[in-house]
Structure formats: structure tokens, C-alpha cells
C-alpha positions in Angstrom: -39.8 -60.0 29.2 -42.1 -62.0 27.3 -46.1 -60.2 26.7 -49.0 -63.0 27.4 -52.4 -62.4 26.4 -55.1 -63.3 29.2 -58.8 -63.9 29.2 -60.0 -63.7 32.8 -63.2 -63.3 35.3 -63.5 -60.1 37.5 -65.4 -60.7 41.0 -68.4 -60.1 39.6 -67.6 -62.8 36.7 -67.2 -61.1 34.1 -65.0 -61.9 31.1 -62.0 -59.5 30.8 -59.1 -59.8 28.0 -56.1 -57.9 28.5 -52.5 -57.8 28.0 -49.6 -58.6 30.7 -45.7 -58.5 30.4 -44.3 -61.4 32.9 -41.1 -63.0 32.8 -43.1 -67.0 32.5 -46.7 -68.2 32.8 -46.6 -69.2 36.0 -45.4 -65.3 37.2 -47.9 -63.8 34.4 -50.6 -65.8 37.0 -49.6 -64.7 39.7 -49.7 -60.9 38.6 -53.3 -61.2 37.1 -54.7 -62.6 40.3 -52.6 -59.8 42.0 -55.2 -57.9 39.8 -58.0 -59.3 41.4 -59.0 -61.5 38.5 -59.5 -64.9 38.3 -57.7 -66.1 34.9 -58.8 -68.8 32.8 -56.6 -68.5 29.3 -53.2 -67.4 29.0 -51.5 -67.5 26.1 -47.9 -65.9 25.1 -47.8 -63.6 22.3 -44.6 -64.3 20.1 -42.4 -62.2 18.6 -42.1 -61.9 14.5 -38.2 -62.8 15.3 -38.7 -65.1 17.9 -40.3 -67.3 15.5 -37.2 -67.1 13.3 -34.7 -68.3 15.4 -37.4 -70.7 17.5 -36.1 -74.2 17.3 -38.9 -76.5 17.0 -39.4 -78.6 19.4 -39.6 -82.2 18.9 -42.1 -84.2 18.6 -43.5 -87.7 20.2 -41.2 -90.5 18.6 -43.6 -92.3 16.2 -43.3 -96.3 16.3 -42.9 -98.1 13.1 -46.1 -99.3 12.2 -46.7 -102.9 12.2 -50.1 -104.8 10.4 -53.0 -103.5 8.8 -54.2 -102.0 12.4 -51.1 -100.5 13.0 -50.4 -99.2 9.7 -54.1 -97.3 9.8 -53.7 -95.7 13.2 -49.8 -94.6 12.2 -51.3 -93.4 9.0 -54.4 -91.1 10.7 -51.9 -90.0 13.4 -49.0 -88.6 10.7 -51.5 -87.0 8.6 -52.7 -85.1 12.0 -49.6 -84.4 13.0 -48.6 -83.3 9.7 -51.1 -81.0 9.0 -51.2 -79.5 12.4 -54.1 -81.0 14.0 -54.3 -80.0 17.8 -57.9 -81.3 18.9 -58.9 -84.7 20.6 -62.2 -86.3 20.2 -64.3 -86.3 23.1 -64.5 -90.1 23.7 -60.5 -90.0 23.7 -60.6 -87.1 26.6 -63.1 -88.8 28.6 -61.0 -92.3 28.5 -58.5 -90.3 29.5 -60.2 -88.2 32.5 -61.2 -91.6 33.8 -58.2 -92.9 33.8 -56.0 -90.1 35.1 -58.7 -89.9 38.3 -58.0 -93.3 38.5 -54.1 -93.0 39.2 -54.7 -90.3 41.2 -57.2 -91.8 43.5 -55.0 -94.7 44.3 -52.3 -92.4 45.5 -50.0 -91.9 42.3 -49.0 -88.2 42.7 -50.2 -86.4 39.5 -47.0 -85.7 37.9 -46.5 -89.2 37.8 -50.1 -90.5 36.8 -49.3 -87.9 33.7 -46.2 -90.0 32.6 -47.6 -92.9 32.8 -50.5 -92.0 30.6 -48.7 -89.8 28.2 -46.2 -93.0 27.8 -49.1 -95.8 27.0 -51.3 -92.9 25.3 -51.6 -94.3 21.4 -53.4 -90.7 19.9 -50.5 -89.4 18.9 -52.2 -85.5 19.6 -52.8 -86.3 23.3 -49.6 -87.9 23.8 -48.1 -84.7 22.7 -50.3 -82.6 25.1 -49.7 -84.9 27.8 -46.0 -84.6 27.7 -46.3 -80.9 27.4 -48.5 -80.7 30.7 -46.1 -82.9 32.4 -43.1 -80.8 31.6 -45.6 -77.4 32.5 -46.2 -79.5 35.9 -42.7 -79.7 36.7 -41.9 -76.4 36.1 -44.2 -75.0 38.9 -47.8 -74.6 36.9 -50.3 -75.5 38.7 -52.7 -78.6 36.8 -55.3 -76.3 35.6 -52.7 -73.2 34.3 -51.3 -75.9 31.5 -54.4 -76.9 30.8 -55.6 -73.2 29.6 -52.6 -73.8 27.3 -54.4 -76.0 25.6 -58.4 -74.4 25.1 -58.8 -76.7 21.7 -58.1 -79.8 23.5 -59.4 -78.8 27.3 -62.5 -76.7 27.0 -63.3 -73.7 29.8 -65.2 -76.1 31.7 -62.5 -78.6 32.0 -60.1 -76.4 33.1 -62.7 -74.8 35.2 -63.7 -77.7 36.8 -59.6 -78.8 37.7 -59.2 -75.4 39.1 -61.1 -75.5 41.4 -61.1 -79.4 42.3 -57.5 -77.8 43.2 -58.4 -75.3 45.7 -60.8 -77.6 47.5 -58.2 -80.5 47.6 -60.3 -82.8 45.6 -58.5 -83.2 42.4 -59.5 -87.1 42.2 -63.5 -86.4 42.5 -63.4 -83.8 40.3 -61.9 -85.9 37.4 -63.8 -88.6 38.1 -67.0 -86.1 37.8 -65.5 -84.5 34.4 -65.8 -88.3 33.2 -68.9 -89.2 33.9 -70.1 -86.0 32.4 -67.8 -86.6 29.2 -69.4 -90.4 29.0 -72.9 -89.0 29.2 -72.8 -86.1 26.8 -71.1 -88.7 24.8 -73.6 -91.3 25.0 -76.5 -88.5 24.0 -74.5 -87.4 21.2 -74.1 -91.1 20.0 -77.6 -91.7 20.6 -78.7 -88.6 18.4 -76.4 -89.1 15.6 -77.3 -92.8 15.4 -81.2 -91.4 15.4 -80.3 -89.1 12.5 -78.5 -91.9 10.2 -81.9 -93.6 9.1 -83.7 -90.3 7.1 -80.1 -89.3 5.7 -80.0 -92.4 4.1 -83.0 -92.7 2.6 -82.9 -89.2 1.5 -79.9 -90.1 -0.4 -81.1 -93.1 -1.4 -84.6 -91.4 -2.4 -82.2 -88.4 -4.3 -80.4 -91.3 -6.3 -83.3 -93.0 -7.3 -84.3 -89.6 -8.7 -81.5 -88.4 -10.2 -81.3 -91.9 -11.7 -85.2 -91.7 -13.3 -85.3 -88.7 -14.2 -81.9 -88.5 -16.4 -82.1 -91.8 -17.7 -85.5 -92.9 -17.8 -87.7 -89.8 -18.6 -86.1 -88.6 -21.4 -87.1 -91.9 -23.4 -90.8 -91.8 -22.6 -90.4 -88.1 -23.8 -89.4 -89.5 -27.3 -91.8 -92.1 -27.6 -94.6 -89.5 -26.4 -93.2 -87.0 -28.8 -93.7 -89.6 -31.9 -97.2 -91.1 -31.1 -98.9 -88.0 -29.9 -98.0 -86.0 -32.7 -97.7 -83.1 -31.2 -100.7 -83.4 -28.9 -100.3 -81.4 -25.2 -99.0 -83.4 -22.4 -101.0 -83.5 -19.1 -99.5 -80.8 -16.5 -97.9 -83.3 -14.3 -96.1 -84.9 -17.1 -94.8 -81.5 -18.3 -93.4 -81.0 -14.9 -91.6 -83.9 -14.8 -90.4 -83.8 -18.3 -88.8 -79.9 -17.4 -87.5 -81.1 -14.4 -85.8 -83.8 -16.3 -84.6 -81.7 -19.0 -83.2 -78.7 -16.4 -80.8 -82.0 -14.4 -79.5 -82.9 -17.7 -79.3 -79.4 -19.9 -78.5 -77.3 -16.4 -77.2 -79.5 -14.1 -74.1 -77.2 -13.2 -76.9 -74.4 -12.4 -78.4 -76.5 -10.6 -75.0 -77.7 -7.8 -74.3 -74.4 -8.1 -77.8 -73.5 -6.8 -77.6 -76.2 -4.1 -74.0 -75.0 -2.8 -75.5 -71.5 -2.6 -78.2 -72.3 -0.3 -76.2 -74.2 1.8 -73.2 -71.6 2.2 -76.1 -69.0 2.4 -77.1 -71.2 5.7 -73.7 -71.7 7.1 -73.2 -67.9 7.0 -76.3 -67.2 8.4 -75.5 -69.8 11.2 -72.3 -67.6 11.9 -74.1 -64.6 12.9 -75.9 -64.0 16.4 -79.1 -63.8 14.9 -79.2 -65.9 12.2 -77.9 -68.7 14.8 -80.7 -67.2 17.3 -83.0 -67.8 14.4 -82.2 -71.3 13.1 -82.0 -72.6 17.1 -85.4 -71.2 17.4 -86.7 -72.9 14.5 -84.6 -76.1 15.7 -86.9 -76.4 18.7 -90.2 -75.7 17.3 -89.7 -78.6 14.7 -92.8 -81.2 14.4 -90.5 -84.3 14.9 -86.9 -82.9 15.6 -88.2 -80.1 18.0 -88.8 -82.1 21.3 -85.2 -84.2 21.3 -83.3 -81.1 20.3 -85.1 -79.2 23.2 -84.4 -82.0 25.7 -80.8 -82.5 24.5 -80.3 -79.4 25.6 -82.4 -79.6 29.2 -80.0 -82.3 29.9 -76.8 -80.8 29.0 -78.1 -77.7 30.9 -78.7 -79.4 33.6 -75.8 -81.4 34.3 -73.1 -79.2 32.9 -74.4 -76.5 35.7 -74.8 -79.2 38.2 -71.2 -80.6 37.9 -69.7 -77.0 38.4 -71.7 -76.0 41.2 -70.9 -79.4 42.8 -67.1 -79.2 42.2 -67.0 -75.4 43.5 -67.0 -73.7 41.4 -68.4 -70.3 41.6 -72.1 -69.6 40.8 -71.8 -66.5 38.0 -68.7 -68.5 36.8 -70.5 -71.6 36.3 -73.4 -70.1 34.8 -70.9 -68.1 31.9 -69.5 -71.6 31.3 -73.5 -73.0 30.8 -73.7 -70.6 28.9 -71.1 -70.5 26.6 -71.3 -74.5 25.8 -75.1 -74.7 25.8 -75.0 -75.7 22.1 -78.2 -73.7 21.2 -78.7 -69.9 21.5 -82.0 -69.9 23.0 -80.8 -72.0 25.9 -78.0 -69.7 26.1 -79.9 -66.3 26.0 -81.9 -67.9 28.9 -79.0 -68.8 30.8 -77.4 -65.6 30.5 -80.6 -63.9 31.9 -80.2 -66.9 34.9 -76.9 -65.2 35.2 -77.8 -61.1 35.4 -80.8 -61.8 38.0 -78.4 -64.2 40.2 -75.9 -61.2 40.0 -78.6 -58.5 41.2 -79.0 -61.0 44.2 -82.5 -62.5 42.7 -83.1 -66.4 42.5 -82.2 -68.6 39.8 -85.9 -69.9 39.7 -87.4 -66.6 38.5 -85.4 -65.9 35.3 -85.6 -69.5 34.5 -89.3 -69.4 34.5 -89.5 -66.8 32.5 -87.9 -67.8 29.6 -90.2 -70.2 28.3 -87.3 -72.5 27.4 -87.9 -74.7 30.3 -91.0 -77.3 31.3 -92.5 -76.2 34.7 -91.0 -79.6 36.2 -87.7 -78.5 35.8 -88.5 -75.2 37.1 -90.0 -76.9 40.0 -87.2 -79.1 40.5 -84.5 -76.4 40.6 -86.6 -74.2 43.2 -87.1 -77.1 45.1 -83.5 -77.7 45.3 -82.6 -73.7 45.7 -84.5 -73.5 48.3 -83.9 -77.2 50.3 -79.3 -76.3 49.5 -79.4 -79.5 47.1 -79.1 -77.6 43.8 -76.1 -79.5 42.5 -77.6 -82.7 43.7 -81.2 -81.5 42.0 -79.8 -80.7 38.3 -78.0 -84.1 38.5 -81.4 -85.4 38.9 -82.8 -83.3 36.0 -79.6 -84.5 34.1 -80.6 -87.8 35.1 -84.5 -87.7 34.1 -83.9 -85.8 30.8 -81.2 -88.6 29.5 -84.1 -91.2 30.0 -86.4 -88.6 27.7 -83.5 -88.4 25.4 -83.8 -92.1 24.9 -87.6 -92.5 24.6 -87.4 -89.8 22.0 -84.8 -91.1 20.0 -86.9 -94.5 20.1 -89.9 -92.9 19.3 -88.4 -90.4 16.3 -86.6 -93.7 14.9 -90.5 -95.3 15.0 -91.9 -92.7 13.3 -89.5 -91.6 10.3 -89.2 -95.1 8.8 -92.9 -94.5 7.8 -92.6 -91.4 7.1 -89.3 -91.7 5.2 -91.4 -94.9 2.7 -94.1 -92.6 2.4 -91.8 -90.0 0.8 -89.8 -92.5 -1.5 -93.4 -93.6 -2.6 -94.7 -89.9 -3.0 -91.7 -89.5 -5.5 -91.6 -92.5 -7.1 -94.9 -92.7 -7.8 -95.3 -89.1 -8.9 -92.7 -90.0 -11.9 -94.9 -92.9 -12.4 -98.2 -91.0 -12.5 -96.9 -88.5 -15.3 -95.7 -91.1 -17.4 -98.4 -92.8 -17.2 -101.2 -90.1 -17.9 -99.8 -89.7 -21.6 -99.8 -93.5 -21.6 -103.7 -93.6 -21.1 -104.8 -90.6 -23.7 -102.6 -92.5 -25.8 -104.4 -95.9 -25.7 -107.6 -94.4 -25.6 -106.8 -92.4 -29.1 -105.9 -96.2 -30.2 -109.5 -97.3 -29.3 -110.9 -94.9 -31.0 -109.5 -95.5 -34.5 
């Protein structure tokens, strides 16, 4: 008997890993629910000598590419293949959610709506996963069970979400719900990105032009200064600069080195539950960045709770799923007091007021819709009402740094400019003088 390794919710929805012995998946199931938990990742645990005499399986058959096009795609798709790449980008899954919801609502059974896709399905990872849910499908799993195969590719909410569009019969709405929540998130994510490209490229721009004055450029007035002064003291600014320029090109590998500390310090401070807690926190009190990041994650909030709650999925269950993709630990420390109160038996509205994460319109909102039985229906609308923010704040951040962002390329510019000229002027007024 082979051992599996499970991660499942209790009644009270709480996360629970353990260890079964089961003779396949679909058994291993069947015992853990016999259990009275609700499982939502199951995973076999392999033997050292299994994975001797394990023949591997084969892979999709890759075409021979064609032109340029072809030659790309078969190029990215081998080197993911090769190198054991097992995720698929969100865009990719939500193309595909629509389209499987698609078969399936026009009556092809889902076994079938699987082949299909997994045969015209040109990302080579997908295709693979496809063809591996197909053959789980056949062999008596249920939709959702292969999906938990596959938690880097189908995330808890996904499978979450399938489950139990499965147990209400609705398989069809619920994929069709999973894409339009996959095309939203995606079109906020595109949105923010696309906000963010205009200050990383004129910082880079603004550190070339720097790099580029103050290594090639300074060091010359410093020899002309250095000959006509006679020794005479340089202004302050102009020594600045002049150190500055001499620690880029005498300690330039101190100063990388310096740089690639501070940003690995971050990264490992990002790791851990309070540095994370911490940088969030600072994340949403930023002057310009604060109020998009804080309604990025209203919106996600919103609509990733409402789409559970509307497909039937449980409430506590829902809210562990909120909570676990919220994207910022605040959010997610308020969301996981949402979830203890709801479990005592109190409203959602009180804990969510509480925190201080959330404008008293949302807050309003929600009650209104606890207490009126539209909740789903309500968050939707918050989902709705914080995407339009979302744009307006991208508009108006993308306004705002291109001044900003010319003001600091002229603040450095002409601080160079400044300290070479200051020795300039005590220069030409020693000329006048003689």
C-alpha cells in the first residue's frame, strides 16, 4: 500500500496535515472524508526504491518547429520542460477556464471537453497537465481530486471553487466564474505593472546618466580644478561629488556588493512573518503607492470572497482561502480575525470594522448585504467599485510621477552641475582679480 500525504479542513475549517496508507488516490479520499475531513491536497509520498525502478513517463510529443514563431515558442517550451518547469501563467489558466466552461456548457461531457483542450493546448506545461487530469478523470477521480495533484498550476481556490461547483451540480457556472475572476485579477495586475514601468525607467535611466557623469566626467574637472586652484579648498558640494566619484570608480565592487546586501537583507526580511507584516504595512501607508496598493487589495478581497461564497463554498473555508491569497499580510491578519469571530457565531461586519484595513463604505456594504442574504452578490459589487478605483489611481499615480520623476533627474543633474560649477566661479573671480 502506497502512504499519501494530505492537507485537509476539519468541520470547524481548520487546516489539518496528516499521513494516510491507501491502496490509490481516489480510496486515500474516500478514507479521509471517512475521517470527517474535507481534503484539499493529496499527494503520494514515494519510496527511495520506487524511484529507481520508476519508468518515466512520457511526455507530450513536441512538433517540429516550423518559422521564426514556431521556432521561439518550441524553444521556450523545451527549456521548460527541460528544466522541470511545472507552473502556468495566469493569463494561460484563465484562457483555459473559459474555454473548458465553454465545452461544458454546450453539453460536451468533461472528460471529453479535457481531450479536446489538452489536444489543441500549444503551452507545452498545460498540455501535460491536461492529459494527466484526463487520464486521473478516467480512472474514477473526481475533477477537483486531480486538480489538488497539481497545487503549482491550480491554486486552493481553484480547486476549491471546482469542488464544490461539483456537489451543487454546477460545474459550468462555476468555471465560467473562476474566469472572469482570473480575467479581472489579471487585468488589475496588468494595469499595476504597466503603472510601475514609467519610474523604473527613469530611475534607470536617471542611475545611468549618473553612473555615466560621475565616472567619466567628474574626474576631469577634478584635474583641471586641481591645476588652477593650486591647492585652494573646494566648496562642500563639490567635494561631495568629487568623493562620490572617486568611491564608483576606486570602490565600485564595495559598492554592488553593498547594493546586493541591502536587497537580499530585504528579501529575507520579506520571508519572515513580521518582516512581511512590516513591509505590507509600510506598503499601504506610502504617499503615492499607499492608496492603489490598499485598493488592489479591497478588490481582490472582495471578489475572491464573493466568488466562493457564491459557488458554495463554505463560509470559514472561503475565508482561509481569502486569507491565504490576500497578497498582503495586513489584509490577511484582518481576514483571519473575519474568520475566528464568524467561527464564535459573531458577524462578519464587526471584525471587519475593527481592523482599520477597510473604508467604512465597504464596511457598510458588506453589513448591508449580511444582513439583506445578498453577501456574494454585495462583494461582487465591492469587487466591481474598487476595480473602477484601481483605474483612477493608476491614471492619477501615472499623472503624477512623470513630474515627479523630471524633477528628480533635474535634482541630480543639476546637483553635479552646481558643484562643478561653484569651483568654476571662485576660479574666474581669482582671474579678475590679477
Amino acid at each position: 500500500m502506497a502512504k499519501f500525504n494530505y492537507v485537509a479542513l476539519d468541520a470547524k475549517g481548520k487546516e489539518i496535515n496528516g499521513v494516510v496508507e491507501s491502496d490509490s488516490t481516489t480510496t486515500a479520499v474516500a478514507r479521509i472524508r471517512e475521517m470527517g475531513y474535507f481534503p484539499t491536497n493529496i499527494t503520494e509520498i514515494s519510496a527511495p526504491s520506487a524511484k529507481l525502478k520508476k519508468t518515466p513517463t512520457p511526455g507530450p510529443a513536441i512538433p517540429s518547429p516550423g518559422g521564426k514563431a514556431e521556432k521561439r515558442s518550441f524553444a521556450r517550451n523545451y527549456i521548460n520542460l527541460s528544466f522541470g518547469g511545472n507552473t502556468v501563467k495566469s493569463k494561460v489558466l484563465a484562457a483555459f477556464t473559459r474555454q473548458l466552461a465553454t465545452l461544458i456548457d454546450a453539453g460536451l461531457p468533461l472528460l471529453r471537453g479535457l481531450n479536446v483542450l489538452q489536444r489543441q493546448e500549444k503551452n507545452v506545461v498545460l498540455k501535460r497537465v491536461l492529459r494527466q487530469l484526463g487520464e486521473s478523470v478516467e480512472g474514477g477521480s473526481t475533477f477537483s481530486e486531480a486538480m489538488a495533484q497539481h497545487p503549482k498550476v491550480f491554486t486552493r481556490l481553484y480547486v476549491n471553487m471546482v469542488r464544490a461547483g461539483e456537489a451543487a451540480g454546477a460545474l459550468d457556472v462555476t468555471l465560467n466564474r473562476l474566469a472572469d475572476f482570473s480575467e479581472k485579477a489579471q487585468k488589475i495586475k496588468n494595469k499595476v505593472i504597466s503603472a510601475m514601468v514609467y519610474p523604473v525607467v527613469v530611475i534607470c535611466a536617471a542611475m545611468g546618466i549618473l553612473t555615466f557623469l560621475m565616472v567619466s566626467v567628474v574626474p576631469k574637472f577634478a584635474e583641471v580644478f586641481k591645476e588652477l586652484l593650486e591647492g585652494a579648498e573646494l566648496p562642500a558640494l563639490t567635494r561631495g561629488v568629487m568623493g562620490f566619484s572617486k568611491l564608483l570608480r576606486e570602490r565600485s565592487i564595495y559598492v554592488i556588493a553593498a547594493i546586493a546586501l541591502l536587497v537580499t537583507l530585504i528579501k529575507l526580511l520579506g520571508k519572515t512573518e513580521k518582516g512581511k507584516y512590516i513591509m505590507d504595512n509600510i506598503k499601504l501607508h506610502a504617499p503615492v503607492f499607499g492608496p492603489l496598493v490598499r485598493k488592489v487589495g479591497i478588490a481582490r478581497f472582495s471578489r475572491t470572497l464573493g466568488t466562493l461564497i457564491a459557488s458554495g463554498v463554505p463560509i470559514l473555508q472561503a475565508l482561509n482561502i481569502v486569507r491565504d491569497t490576500a497578497g498582503n499580510a495586513i489584509i490577511a491578519k484582518a481576514v483571519h480575525q473575519i474568520h475566528d469571530s464568524v467561527k464564535e457565531g459573531e458577524r462578519i461586519v464587526t471584525p471587519l470594522e475593527a481592523s482599520g484595513v477597510f473604508p467604512p463604505m465597504v464596511v457598510s456594504m458588506i453589513d448591508v448585504g449580511e444582513e439583506t442574504g445578498a453577501l456574494p452578490d454585495m462583494l461582487m459589487k465591492v469587487g466591481d467599485i474598487y476595480d473602477d478605483e484601481v483605474d483612477n489611481a493608476v491614471a492619477a499615480m501615472t499623472s503624477l510621477l512623470e513630474p515627479i520623476m523630471i524633477i528628480f533627474l533635474a535634482v541630480i543633474v543639476g546637483t553635479i552641475v552646481i558643484a562643478l560649477f561653484l569651483p568654476l566661479v571662485t576660479l574666474i573671480s581669482k582671474m579678475a582679480t590679477t
